[in-house]
N, C-alpha and C positions, 0 to 999 in steps of 0.2 A: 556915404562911402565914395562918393565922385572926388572927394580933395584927394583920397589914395592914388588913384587909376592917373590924375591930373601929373604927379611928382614920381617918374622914373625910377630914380634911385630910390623915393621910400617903398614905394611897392616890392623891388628888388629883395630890401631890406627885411621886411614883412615875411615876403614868403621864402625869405632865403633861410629866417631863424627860425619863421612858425609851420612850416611842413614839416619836417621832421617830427614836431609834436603831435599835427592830425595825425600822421602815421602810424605813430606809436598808437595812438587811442582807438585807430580803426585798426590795427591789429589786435588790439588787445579785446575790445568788444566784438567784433564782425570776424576777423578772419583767422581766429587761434587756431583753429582744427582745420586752417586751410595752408599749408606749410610755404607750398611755391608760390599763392598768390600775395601772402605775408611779405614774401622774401621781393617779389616785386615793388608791391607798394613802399617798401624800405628803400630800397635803390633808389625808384621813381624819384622817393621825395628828396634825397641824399643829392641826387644828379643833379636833378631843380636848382638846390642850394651850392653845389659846386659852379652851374654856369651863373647862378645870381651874384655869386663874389667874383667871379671871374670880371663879369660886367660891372659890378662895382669898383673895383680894384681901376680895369682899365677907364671907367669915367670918371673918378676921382682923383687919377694918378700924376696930376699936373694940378690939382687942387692947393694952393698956398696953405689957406688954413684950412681947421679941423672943420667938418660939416658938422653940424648937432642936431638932433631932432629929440627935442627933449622938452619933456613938462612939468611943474610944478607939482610933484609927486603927494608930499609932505613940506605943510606951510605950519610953523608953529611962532610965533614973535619971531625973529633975527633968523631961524634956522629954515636951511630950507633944502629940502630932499630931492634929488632930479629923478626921470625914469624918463629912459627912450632909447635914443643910438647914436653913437658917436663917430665918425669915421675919420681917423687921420692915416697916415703910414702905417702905424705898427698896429691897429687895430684891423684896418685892413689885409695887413699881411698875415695874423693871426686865423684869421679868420680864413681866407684859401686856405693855409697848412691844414686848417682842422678841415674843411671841407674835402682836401684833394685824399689826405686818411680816410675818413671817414668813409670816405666813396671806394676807397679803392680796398681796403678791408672786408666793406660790405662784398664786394664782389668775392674775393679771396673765400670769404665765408659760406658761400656757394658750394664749393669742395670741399671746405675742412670740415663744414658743421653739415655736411650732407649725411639723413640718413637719421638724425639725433630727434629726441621724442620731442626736445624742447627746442625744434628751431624755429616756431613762430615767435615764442618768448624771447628767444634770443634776439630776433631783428624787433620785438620793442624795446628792448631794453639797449640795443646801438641806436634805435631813433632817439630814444630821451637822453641819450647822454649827449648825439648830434645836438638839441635843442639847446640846451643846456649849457654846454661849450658854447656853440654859436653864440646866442645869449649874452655869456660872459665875456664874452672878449671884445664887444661893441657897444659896452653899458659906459655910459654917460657920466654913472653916479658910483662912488665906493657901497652905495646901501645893495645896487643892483645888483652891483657884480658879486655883493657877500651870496645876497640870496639864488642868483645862478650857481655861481661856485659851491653854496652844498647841495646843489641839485647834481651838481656833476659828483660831487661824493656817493648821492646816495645810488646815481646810475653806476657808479664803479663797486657800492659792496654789493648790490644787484647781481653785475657780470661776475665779480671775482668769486662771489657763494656761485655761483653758476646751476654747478652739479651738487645742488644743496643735499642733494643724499648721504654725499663723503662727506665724513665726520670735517677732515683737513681743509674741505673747500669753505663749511659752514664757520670754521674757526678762523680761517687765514679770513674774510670777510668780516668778521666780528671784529679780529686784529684792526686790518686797515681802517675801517669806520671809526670805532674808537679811537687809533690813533692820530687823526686827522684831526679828529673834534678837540682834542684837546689844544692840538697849534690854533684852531679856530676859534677857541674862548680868547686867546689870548688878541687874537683877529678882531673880534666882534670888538672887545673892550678897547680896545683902540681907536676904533670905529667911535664909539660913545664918547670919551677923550676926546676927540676930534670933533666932532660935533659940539660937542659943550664948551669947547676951547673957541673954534674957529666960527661953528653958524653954521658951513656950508660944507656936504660931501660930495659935490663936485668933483671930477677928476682934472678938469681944466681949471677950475678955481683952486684949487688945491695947491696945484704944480708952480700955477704964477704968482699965490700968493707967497709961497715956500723960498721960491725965487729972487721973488723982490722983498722978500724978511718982513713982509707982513704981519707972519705967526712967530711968535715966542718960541726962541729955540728950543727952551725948556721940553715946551710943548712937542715940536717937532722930533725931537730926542725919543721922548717919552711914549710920542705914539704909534711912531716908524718901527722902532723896538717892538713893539705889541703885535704891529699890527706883520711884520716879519717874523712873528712865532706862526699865521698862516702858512707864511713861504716854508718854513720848519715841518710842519704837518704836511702841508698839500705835496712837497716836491721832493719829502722824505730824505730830509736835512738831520745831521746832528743835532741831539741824541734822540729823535724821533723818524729814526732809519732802517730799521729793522722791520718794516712792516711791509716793504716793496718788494722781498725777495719770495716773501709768505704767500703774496699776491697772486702769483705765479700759479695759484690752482687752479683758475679760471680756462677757460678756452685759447689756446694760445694767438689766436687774434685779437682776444680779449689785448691782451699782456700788449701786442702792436700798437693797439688802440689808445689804453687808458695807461700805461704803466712804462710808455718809452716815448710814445711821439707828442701826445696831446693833456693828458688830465695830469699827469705829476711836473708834467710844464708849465700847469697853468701857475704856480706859485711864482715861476722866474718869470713867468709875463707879467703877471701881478708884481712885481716887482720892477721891470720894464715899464710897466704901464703908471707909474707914479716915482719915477725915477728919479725927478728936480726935486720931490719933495727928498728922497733918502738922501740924495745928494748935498739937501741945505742941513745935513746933520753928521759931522764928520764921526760921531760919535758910533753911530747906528753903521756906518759903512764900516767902519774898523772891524765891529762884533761880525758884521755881517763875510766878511772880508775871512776872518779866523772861521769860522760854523761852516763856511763855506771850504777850505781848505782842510779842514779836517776828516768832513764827510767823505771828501774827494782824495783824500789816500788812507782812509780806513776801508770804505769799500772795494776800493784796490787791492786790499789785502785779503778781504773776506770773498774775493771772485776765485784769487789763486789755490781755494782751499777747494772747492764743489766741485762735481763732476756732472750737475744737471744741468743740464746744456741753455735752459731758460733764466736759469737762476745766474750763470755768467753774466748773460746780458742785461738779469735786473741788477744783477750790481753794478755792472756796466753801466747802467742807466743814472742809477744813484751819485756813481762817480762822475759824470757830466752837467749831471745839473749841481752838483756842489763847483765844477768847473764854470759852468756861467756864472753862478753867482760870484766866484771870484772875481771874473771879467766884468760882472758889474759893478761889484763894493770897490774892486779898483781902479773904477770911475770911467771905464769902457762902455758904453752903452750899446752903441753899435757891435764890437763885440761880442756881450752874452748874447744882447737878438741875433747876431747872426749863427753864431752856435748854436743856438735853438732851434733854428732855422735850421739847419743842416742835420741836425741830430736829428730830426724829426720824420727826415727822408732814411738816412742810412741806420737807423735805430729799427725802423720797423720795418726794415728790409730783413734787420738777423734776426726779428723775431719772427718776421711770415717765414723764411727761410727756414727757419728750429721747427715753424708746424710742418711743413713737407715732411720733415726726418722723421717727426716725433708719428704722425698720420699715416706712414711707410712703415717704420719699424715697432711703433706700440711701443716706445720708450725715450725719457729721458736722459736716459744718461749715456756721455758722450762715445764713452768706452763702446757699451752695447750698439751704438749707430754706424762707427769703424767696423768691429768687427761683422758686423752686418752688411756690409757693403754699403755704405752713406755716400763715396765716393763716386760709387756708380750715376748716383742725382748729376746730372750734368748741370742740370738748369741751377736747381738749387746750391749746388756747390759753388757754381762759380760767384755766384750772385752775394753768398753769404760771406766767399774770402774778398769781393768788391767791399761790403760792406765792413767788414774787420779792418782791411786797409786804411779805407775810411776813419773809422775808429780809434784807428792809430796813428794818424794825421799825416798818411804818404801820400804826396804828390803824384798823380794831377786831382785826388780825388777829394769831396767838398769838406772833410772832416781837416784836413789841410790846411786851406784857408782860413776855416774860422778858430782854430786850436792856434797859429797863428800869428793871427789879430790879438788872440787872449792875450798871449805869450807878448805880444808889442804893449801892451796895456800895462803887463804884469811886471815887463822893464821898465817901463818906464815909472815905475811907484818906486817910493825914495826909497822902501825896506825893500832889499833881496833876497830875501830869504822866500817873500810869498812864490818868487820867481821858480828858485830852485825847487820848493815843494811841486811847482809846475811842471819842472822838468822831469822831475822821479816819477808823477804822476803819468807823465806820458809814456817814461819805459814801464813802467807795470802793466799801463792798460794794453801796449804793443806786446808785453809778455803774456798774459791770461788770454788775450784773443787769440793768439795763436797758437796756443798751446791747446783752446779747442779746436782750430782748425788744422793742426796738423796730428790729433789723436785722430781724427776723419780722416782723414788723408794718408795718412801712416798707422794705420793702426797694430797694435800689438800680438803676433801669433797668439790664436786662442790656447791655448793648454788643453790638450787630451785628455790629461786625468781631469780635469776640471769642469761641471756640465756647464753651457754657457749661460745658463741663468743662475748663477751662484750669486751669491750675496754678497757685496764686497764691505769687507771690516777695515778699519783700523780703530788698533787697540793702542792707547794710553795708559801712560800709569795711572790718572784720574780721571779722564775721559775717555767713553767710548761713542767715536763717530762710527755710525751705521746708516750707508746708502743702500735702500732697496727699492733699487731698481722695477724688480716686479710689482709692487704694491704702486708704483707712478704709473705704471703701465696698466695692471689692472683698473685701476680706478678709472683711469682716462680713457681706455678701451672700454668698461662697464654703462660710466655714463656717456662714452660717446654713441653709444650703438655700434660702431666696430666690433665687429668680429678680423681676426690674422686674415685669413681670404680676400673678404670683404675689401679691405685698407690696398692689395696688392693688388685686385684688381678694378679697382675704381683708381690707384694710383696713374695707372698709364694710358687714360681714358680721359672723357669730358671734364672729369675733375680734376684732374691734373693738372690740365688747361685753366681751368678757373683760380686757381691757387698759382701758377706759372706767371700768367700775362702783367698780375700787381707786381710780382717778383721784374721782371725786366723792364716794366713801366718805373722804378723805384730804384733798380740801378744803372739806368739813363740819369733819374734825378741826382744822382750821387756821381755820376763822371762828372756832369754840366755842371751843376750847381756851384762849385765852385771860381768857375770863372767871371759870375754872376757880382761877386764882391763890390766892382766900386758902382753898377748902377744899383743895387742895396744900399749901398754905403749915403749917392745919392737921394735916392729915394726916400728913407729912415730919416736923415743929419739935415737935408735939401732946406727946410723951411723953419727947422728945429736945433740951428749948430750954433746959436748961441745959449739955447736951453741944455743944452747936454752936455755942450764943451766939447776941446779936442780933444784927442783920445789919442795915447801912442800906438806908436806901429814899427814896423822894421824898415820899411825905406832904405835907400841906397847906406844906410850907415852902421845897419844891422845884420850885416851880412852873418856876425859871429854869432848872434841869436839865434837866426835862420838854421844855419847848419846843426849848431847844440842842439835845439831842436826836433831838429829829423833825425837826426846822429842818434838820438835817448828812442826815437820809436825804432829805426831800424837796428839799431842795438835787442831791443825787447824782441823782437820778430828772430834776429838771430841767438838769442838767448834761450826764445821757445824751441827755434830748431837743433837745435845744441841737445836739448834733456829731451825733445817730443816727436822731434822731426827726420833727425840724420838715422841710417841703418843703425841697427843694433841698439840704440836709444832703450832705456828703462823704462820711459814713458811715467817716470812717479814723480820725478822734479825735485827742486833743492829742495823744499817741506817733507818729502819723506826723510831726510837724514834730520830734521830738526823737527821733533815727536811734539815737544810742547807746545812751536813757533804755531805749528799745524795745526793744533787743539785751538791754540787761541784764534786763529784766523778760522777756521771752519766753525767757532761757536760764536764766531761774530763779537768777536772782543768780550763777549760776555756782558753786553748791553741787555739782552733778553732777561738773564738771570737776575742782572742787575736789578732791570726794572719790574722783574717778580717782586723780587726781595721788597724795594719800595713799593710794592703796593701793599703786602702783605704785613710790614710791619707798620709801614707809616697811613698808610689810608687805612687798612680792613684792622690792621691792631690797633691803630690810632685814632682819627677820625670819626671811623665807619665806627668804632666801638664806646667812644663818645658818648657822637649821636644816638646811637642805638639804648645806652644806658638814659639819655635825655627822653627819648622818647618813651623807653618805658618804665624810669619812676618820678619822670618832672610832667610828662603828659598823657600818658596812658594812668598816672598815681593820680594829676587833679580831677583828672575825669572820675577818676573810682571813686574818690574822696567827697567828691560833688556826689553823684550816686545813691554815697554812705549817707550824707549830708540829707537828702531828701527823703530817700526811705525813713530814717530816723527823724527826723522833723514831722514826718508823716503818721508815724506811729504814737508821737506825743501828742501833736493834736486830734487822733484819733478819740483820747478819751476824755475829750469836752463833747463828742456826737456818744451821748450814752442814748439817744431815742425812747427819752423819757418827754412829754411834753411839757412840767413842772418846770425840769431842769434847764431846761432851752430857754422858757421864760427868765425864770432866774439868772443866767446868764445874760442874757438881753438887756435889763432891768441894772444889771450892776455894770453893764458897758455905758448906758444913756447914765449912768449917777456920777457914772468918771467922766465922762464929758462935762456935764454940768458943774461939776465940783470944778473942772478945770478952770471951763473959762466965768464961773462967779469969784473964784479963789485967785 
């Protein structure tokens, strides 16, 4: 082990991915039934891995090429499988994003998850998805990164079943797992495709072979495509979208953690992360380019319809990562990374922000936190309208900058229309954020006649949406251990503080971050800007970009304050006068029903009923038949053994006469 200790960086390396994992496994053997000492050694190793990338980052950050630490995994003729670590820019910079979460969550989870029966489990299961992630995003090889990458699926249906007691958490868990795996077959078989095509799944072999059209575009085509049904699953892409909002039962730091900053990102890394290869397939950008665009103003619609205050920002979520990928398929690469980048700070600022509200008042839903005094959170309010700002790409704050860059990406592609989708995309998402943050902020005279835990309806002619509030509340209060007292007065106390400091540490990162742009832009392009290409931008020429732009977010902002915000407001929004528009965007275009209906007819009536008929009269019938066959052959020559001793001779005697007759005849 002296060649470890000898190389800086690999040691770094080592214990920046592999503590996290000891920790997990000495929580989970040694200190389960020891809650604060658990929740230490979680941090401890978390911190480790925070200053390990730190120190990577700065000793690599002048580095021309990629470092590799990598070994002949799997050697079979021609094909050959790497395992080790990679480090260039974007691996690098991956890897702090998930470290500086991951730490600073942990901490966060000090107050929110204080108190709860499962909070040893809890901090293993943020270790092993830290590993995990870690892992993934410095793997060398496409084989590595597949097998981290379902390691991080199974750490997120872990966290999202959380409070595997509720029925909803065990099933939204079942959801996202399943639906993951399915973009992932199409992952894996790509993967295979690509090995048997190319020899090597390298990720630097890959990119420069792709590059320099080594690989049969055919190929290239065929296996980008496949292997972007991943990015479809993992990042909760069209038409496998509906599974991030479900997600949302888990611990609402969970939702920070796995489901806005770091594991439903890891698709558009993974995407990122093999970028010259999509690129050498115009084919595979286009589709990806449209999937991407879709996602990103259907989720727009399905945010304006909910009133759970988590569920905005997982659609929120959804709709950004369909935003990168546009920034990527339309050949931005800097771009989507730096989106990613940015989302990743101000994304899990509105979700730590939603647990103070949700952790104070024992509810999700928006309306119930207004009326409640939500307003009153100083810390948290301010911090969560920094973040919506953000969100909505107002200047000086980082969602600005990189929304942007997209937008200069997105002019500069020869069709306008992806542009325009761009634009609409940004007032919806400026209109849904603010219309939760001015139902906070302005909230609606309670009604006397009315108790405040009513149930709120609306009724369709064929739909009936029903939010109950108290059943979110319950549960999350049940499995958190909260009791109403309990949550008020630990709010203004130590725990407060421990949920507070990620909050203002997170909206520093979201003032600053944006000014950060051209030494990223450096950074990322620096040793790689004939691999990626240029990339549009608005430069002195695009001033009338610039302005549309922000004109469509502070449009959406004054649009929320118009129906949410100004005295005397309704607070119901243009969707209450349009009954249907409202059914269809709160049932989620009706993909869920959809995709009952195909399972139920096409796989469980089709398939599943098939096979089922295959196996039980082609294979459960040969078997019986066989069975039949033996018993009955068994009973015939039962009566040659009559246990007579004549008879056996005689038998004997006319077996050796047929012999003989044979071979003299």
């Amino acid at each position: 082990m002296s060649w470890l200790f000898k190389d800086p960086v690999l040691l770094a390396a080592v214990l920046c991915t592999w503590l996290p994992f000891l920790s997990m496994a000495v929580i989970l053997i040694f200190t389960r039934h020891k809650p604060q000492l658990s929740s230490y050694i979680s941090i401890g190793a978390v911190s480790t891995s925070l200053i390990c990338a730190l120190y990577l980052l700065i000793k690599l950050v002048h580095v021309g090429e990629p470092v590799e630490y990598r070994t002949a995994w799997l050697i079979a003729d021609d094909i050959i499988i790497p395992f080790g670590y990679l480090f260039d820019p974007l691996s690098l910079l991956m890897l702090l994003i998930v470290a500086v979460i991951s730490f600073l969550v942990q901490v966060y989870s000090l107050g929110y998850m204080a108190g709860d029966p499962g909070f040893s489990r809890y901090y293993a299961f943020q270790s092993l998805f830290a590993w995990a992630m870690m892992d993934m995003v410095i793997a060398p090889g496409m084989l590595q990164l597949y097998i981290f990458w379902e390691l991080v699926g199974l750490a997120s249906y872990l966290l999202i079943g959380f409070y595997y007691e509720k029925w909803s958490a065990g099933q939204a868990g079942k959801k996202a797992f399943v639906m993951t795996r399915l973009g992932d077959i199409g992952f894996f078989l790509g993967l295979i495709l690509l090995v048997l095509g190319f020899g090597d799944l390298g990720i630097v072999a890959m990119n420069e072979a792709a590059q320099a059209q080594a690989i049969p575009s055919y190929l290239i085509t065929a296996s980008a495509l496949l292997i972007f049904c991943g990015v479809i699953g993992k990042s909760a892409q069209f038409p496998l979208l509906t599974w991030l909002p479900d997600a949302m039962e888990g611990p609402t730091p969970v939702s920070a953690l796995l489901h806005s900053a770091t594991m439903v990102a890891a698709g558009v890394y993974m995407f990122s992360r093999i970028f010259p290869f999509f690129a050498a397939s115009p084919t595979a950008m286009a589709i990806a380019l449209a999937i991407g665009t879709i996602t990103m103003l259907l989720s727009s619609t399905m945010a304006m319809a909910t009133y759970d205050i988590k569920q905005v920002w997982a659609y929120s979520t959804v709709s950004q990562l369909g935003f990168m990928v546009m920034g990527l398929a339309a050949g931005g690469y800097f771009a989507g990374v730096f989106h990613l980048t940015t989302h990743a700070g101000f994304k899990a600022l509105l979700f730590l922000c939603s647990g103070v509200f949700i952790h104070e008042y024992h509810s999700n839903d928006m309306r119930d936190i207004g009326k409640g005094g939500g307003r009153s959170l100083k810390i948290p309010m301010v911090c969560m309208t920094v973040g919506a700002l953000a969100l909505s790409g107002v200047f000086p704050f980082s969602g600005f900058f990189s929304k942007e860059a997209i937008m200069g990406v997105l002019a500069a592609y020869p069709n306008k229309i992806w542009l325009l989708a761009g634009l609409l995309g940004a007032l919806m998402t400026a209109y849904y954020s603010f219309r939760l943050i001015f139902m906070i902020l302005f909230p609606k005279k309670v009604d006397a006649t009315m108790p405040h835990d009513a149930v709120h309806y609306h009724q369709e002619k064929d739909d009936k949406i029903q939010i109950d509030h108290e059943e979110a509340a319950a549960g999350h209060g049940a499995a958190h251990g909260h009791g109403s007292s309990h949550g008020h007065e630990e709010g203004h106390g130590n725990v407060f503080w421990y949920m507070a400091w990620p909050l203002i540490i997170l909206t520093t990162i979201t003032l600053v971050l944006g000014f950060f742009q051209h030494s990223l832009e450096g950074f990322l392009l620096g040793h790689a800007a004939d691999a990626h290409g240029g990339e549009g931008g608005h430069g002195a020429g695009h001033y009338a970009l610039l302005i549309a732009a922000v004109s469509m977010g502070l449009a959406g902002i004054a649009w929320a304050y118009y129906e949410f915000g100004r005295k005397g407001a309704s607070q119901e929004g243009f969707l209450a006068r349009l009954p249907k528009t409202q059914a269809l965007f709160a049932n989620r275009w009706y993909i869920d029903r959809f995709l009952r209906r195909f399972l139920d007819r096409a796989i469980y009536g089709g398939l599943t009923n098939v096979f089922t008929r295959n196996d039980r009269r082609v294979i459960d019938g040969g078997i019986d038949g066989f069975c039949l066959f033996t018993i009955g052959s068994g009973r015939l020559f039962s009566f040659l053994q009559s246990g007579m001793l004549q008879y056996n001779l005689l038998v004997m005697v006319a077996a050796v006469g047929l012999v003989v007759l044979y071979f003299v005849v």
